[in-house]
Structure formats: C-alpha cells, structure tokens
N, C-alpha and C positions, 0 to 999 in steps of 0.2 A: 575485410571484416572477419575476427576471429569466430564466430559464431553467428549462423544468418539462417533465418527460419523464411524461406520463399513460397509465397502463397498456400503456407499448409492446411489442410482440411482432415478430419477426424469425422466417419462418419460412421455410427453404431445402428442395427436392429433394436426397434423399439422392445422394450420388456413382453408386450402381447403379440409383438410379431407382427402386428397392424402397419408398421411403418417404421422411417427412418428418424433416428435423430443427429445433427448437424452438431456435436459438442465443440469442434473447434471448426470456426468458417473460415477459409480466406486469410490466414495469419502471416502475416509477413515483417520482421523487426530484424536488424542488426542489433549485434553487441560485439564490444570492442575488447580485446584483452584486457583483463585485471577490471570489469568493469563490474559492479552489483547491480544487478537489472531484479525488483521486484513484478511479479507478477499479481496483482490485486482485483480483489471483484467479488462479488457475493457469492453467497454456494451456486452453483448448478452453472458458470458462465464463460468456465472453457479452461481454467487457469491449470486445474491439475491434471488434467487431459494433455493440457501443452506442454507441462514438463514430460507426463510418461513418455510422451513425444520424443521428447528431448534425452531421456534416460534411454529411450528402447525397449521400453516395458510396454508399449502400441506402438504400431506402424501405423502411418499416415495412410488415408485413401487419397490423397493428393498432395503435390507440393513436395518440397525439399527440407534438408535438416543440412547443412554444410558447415563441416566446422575443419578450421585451416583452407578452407578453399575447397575441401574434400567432402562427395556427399556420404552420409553417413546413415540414411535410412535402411539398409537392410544388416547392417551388424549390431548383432546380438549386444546386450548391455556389456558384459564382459570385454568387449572390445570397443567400446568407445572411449576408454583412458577418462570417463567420468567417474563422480560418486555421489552417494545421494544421503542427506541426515533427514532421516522418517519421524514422519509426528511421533510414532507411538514408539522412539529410538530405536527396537529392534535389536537389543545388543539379547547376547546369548544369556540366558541364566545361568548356565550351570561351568559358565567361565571365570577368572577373576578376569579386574581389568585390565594386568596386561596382556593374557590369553584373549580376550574382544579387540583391541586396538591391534595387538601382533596378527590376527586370524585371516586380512587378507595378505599377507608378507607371507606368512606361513603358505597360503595356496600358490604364491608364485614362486614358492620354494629359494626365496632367499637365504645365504646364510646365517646361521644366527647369532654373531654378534655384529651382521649389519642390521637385522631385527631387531636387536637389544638398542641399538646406537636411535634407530629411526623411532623407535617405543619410544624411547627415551625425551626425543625432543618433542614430540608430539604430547607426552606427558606433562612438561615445562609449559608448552606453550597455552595447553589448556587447562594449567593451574591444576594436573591430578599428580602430580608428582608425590611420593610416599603411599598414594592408596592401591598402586600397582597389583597389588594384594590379596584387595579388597574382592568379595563376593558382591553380585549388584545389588542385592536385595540390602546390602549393607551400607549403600547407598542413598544421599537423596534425590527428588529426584530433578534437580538442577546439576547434582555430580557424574549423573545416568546421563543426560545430555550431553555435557563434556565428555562423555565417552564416546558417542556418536558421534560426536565431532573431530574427537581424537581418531577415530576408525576410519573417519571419511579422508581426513586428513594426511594420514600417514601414507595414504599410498599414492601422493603425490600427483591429483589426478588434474587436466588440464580444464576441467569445468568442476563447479562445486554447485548439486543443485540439494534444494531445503524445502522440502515439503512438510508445509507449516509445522513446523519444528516448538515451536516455543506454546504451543495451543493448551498443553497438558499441566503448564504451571501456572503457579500462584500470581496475581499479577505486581507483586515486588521483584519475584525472581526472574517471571518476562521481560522485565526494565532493565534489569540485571544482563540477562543472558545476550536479551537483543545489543550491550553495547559490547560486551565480547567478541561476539559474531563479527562485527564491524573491526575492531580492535585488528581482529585474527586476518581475517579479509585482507584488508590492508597494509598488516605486515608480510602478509605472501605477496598480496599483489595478483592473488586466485583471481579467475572467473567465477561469479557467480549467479545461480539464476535461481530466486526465492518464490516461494509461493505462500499470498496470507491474505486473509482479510479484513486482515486489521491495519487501517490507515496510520496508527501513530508506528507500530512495527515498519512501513511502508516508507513514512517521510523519512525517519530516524537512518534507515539502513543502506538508501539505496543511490545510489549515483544518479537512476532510471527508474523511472516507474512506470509502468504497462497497467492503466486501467481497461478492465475489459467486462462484459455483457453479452449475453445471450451467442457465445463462443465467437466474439467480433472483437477486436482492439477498437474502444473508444478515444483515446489519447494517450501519447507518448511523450514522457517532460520530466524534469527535475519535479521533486517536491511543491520548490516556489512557482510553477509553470503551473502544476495540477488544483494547487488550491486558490490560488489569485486569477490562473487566465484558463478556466476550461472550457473545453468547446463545445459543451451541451451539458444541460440542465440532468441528466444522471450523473455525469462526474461531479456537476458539483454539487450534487447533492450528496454523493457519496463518500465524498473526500469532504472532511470537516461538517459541522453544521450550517444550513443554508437556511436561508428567509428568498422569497420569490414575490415579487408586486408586479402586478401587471403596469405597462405603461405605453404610453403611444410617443413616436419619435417623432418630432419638429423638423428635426435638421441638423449639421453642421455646421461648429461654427470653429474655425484652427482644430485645434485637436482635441474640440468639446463635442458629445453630441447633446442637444437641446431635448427633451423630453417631456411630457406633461406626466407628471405622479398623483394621483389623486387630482386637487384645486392647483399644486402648484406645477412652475415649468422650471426644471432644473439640470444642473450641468455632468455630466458623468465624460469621464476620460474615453477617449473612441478606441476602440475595439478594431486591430487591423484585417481581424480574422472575419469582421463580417462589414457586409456594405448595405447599410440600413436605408429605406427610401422614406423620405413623407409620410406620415400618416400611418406607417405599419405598427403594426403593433409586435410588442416585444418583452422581453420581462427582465427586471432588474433583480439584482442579484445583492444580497445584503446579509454579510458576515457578522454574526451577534455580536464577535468583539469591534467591527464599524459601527455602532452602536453606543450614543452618550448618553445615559439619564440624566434627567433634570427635572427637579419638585414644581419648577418654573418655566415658561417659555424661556427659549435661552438668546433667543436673538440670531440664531444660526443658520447660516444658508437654506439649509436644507432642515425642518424640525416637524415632528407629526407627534401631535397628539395621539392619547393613548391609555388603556386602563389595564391596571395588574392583573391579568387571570391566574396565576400562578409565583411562588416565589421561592427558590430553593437555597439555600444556605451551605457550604462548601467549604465555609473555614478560608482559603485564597481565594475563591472569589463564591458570586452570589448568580444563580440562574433564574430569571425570570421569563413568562410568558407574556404577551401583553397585547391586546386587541386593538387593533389602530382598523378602525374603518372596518370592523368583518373580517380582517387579515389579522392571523394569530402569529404575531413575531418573536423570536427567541432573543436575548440579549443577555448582555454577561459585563458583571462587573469584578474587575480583580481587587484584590485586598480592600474589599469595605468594612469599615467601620460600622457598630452599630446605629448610628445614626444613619449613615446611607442607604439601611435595608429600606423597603418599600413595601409596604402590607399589600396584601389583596383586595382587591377594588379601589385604591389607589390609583388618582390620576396622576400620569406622570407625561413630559414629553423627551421624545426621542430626537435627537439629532442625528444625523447622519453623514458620515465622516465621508464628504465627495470623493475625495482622493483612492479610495479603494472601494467605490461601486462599482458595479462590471454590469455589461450589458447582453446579453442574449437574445438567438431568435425566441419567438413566442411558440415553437415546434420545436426545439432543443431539447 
C-alpha cells in the first residue's frame, strides 16, 4: 500500500478545557499509487483533521501514517515530499505568478534554468502559460487556483492533498476546475487525497470515496458503491437525495427479499451486506429519480398513491414533493414538458422502479 493510515486517532482539549474531543477516531484506509481518494462528510466529522494528519500540520495521539511502507508520523511537513492546495490558495501577493509557482524550487535552491524549465511545464499544464507575469490580484480567481496548483505541482511531490480547494468559486467555474484537477491528476498519475463536502465534487473526482461522521469512516467505495449500495441510512442520506419508508420483511425468495410496504407486499433486490430475519423491521430506501409519475394509476408493480405538496420547475427537470401516506417524498422528473408539470394539491401516483430499491437495517 502506497499510503496507509492505521488505526489513527486525533484527540484535542475541549475549548473550556472540561474535556476531550475524539476529531478523528480509529482511522484506518489504504490508498494505492496514482489513486484520488476523496475524503467527504459534513463540517465538524474528522475529514480535515485527517488530512492535517496526513500533511503533518497534527500529529496523531494514536495510530500510524505510512507512506512507502515508511512510518512517517514524526516528520515535520517539509519532509514528507507532500504538497498541499488550501481553500483560501495561499499564494503570495506581492509575487508575480512565476515568482509563487518557482518559490518552493527557489528554497531548495535549485538552479535556475532547471526552475525556469520545471515553471515552465507546470505553467502548460495548468493552462497559465503567458500570465507568468501577472500580479495576483490581476487575477481571477479560478487563475489564482491554477496557481496553487501550479505551486503544488511543480515540486513534484509523492502525495497531492486539497483542502477543499474549489469552495471560494462560482459554481460554473467549480464544474470547471473540478474537471481540471481530474484531467491533471491523471495525467501525472499523482497520488491524491481531497477533502470536500460536496458530493457532486466527490462522485466526479475520485477513484475512492471515504464517507465519514462524527471523526469515524462510515464507508469506503467507488461513487457507484456509495450512492446505490451504502451501509447505513447517513451515507445514504448524505450522498444524493433519499426518501426512507418504513417496512417489514417477509422473507426470501432467490435473490428477492419479500416485504410488506404500506397494504402492499413487494419485491426489492437482496442486500448481501445484511441478513434480514422474519418480521423485522427495516427501512427502504428510494432515490427521487426511482420514482415514475402518473396522472393515473399505472398498472405497476409497485405504485402509491399520492398528493403534490410542492412543485419546482428547473428548466431539465421538474422537483416535486408529495405525501403518500404521512411520508413526504421527493421525486424528479427530467426534461418535462409543460403538460407534465403537476400543480399542487394534485393527485398523482408514484411508481416505483424495483430494480433500484435498496433495503436497510431499521437502526442504520
């Protein structure tokens, strides 16, 4: 494993000094060279605690940092052959750009027309080529980013970590930037380890995803893994938009499990991660876009009635809320037509797409 973080733990003096708090518990993940591992989670749930971790800006109260095989908790940032691109970029003011991207080359005292040659491509690569020049403030600031990146870059460092980098732009130029990063990434072939808390930044970027909570790793997957299969009712609430119906399970039947949903009993794909018994209860799990309207009952497997509490308009698609039973469900329809909106207070029925129901403990 090119980078392996072993049971690490982070544990701070509360603010009134009354006690401890546990910011990162128990962390344990490999990453593999050249891999992009996002780190994702709400504020306060361990993710940029584990990078400082990881940069050597904290040391752990517990656990290991190994990277090569070598453990690497007591050297100072400067010697971990990392680099790090800061939300708030961080680049010097009163440098041009090529004086910011040459300023770590310059402290290790290379010479400098191997500083000129290594600017140079770093400049190419992140599209600053001509602004070399340039003062920052004469920047904007998606070019200021590119600088940070160019900086981080050029000194050729064996792990590349992003603390939430892309948070201070517009969100055209986040779309933007986030597929750069990726672009860049994978033309090195860097290691890198991101931190955001923004899911679509998250799916988009990362080989790996580390969902995490209350400084714990809740699940570790591909994109497709975290939003179709997670293993408890925060991930998947947290990744994408969820709907939750309580329901009681029947049984097994091949590799259906049988459940009763409201009046009806219905089939949902089994779940290998959990071993459901008789009669427990459990909660189902239903993605807005598994979700069909219809002005009509539709004949469908699976179909629940249901009235429009809400209705939003989107231009690609249309977002509505709708009360089936006491339960306020989200659903989404892409490129409708004026005829297919749905007013409010509108009855409408829901179908619901079996093939991508997912099933849950009722304590997940």
């Amino acid at each position: 494993m090119f980078l392996q973080l072993d049971n690490l733990s982070k544990v701070f003096v509360s603010r009134d000094g009354s006690g401890e708090v546990r910011a990162v518990d128990d962390v344990s993940l490999g990453i593999e060279q050249g891999e992009f591992v996002t780190l994702l989670g709400p504020s306060g749930c361990g993710k940029t605690t584990t990078l400082r971790l990881i940069a050597g800006f904290e040391f752990p109260t517990e656990g290991r940092i190994l990277l090569e095989g070598q453990e690497i908790n007591n050297l100072p940032p400067n010697r971990r052959n990392m680099a790090m691109v800061f939300q708030s970029y961080a680049i010097f003011p009163h440098l041009s750009v090529f004086d910011n991207i040459a300023y770590g080359l310059k402290i290790k005292k290379l010479p400098s027309q191997e500083i000129r040659s290594k600017v140079a491509q770093a400049l190419e690569m992140t599209e600053l080529t001509g602004l070399e020049n340039r003062a920052p403030n004469q920047l904007s600031g998606g070019q200021q980013q590119r600088v940070a990146l160019a900086r981080a870059l050029v000194m050729e460092p064996k792990v590349l970590l992003f603390d939430e980098p892309l948070s201070n732009l517009d969100a055209k130029l986040r779309v933007q930037m986030r597929s750069e990063i990726r672009r860049i990434q994978q033309e090195l072939g860097i290691t890198s380890v991101y931190v955001t808390h923004d899911q679509d930044e998250a799916m988009v970027l990362s080989d790996k995803i580390v969902v995490m909570d209350q400084g714990r790793i809740q699940q570790v997957g591909t994109a497709f893994q975290i939003y179709r299969q997670p293993v408890n009712r925060f991930v998947a609430d947290f990744i994408g938009q969820a709907n939750f119906l309580p329901v009681t399970v029947l049984g097994q039947e091949g590799d259906q499990w049988q459940v009763r949903l409201m009046d009806q009993v219905i089939s949902v794909p089994h779940v290998a991660e959990y071993a459901f018994q008789p009669n427990q209860e459990a909660t189902l799990l239903v993605r807005p876009e598994s979700i069909r309207l219809h002005p009509q009952a539709s004949g469908g497997p699976i179909t629940l009635p249901g009235r429009v509490h809400r209705t939003a308009y989107l231009g690609s698609l249309a977002e509505y809320d709708i009360d089936v039973a006491g339960h306020l469900m989200g659903a989404v329809v892409y490129n409708p037509g004026e005829e297919d909106l749905y007013p409010v207070d509108s009855t409408v029925y829901l179908e619901l797409i079996s093939d991508n129901l997912y099933l849950l403990p009722e304590t997940g």
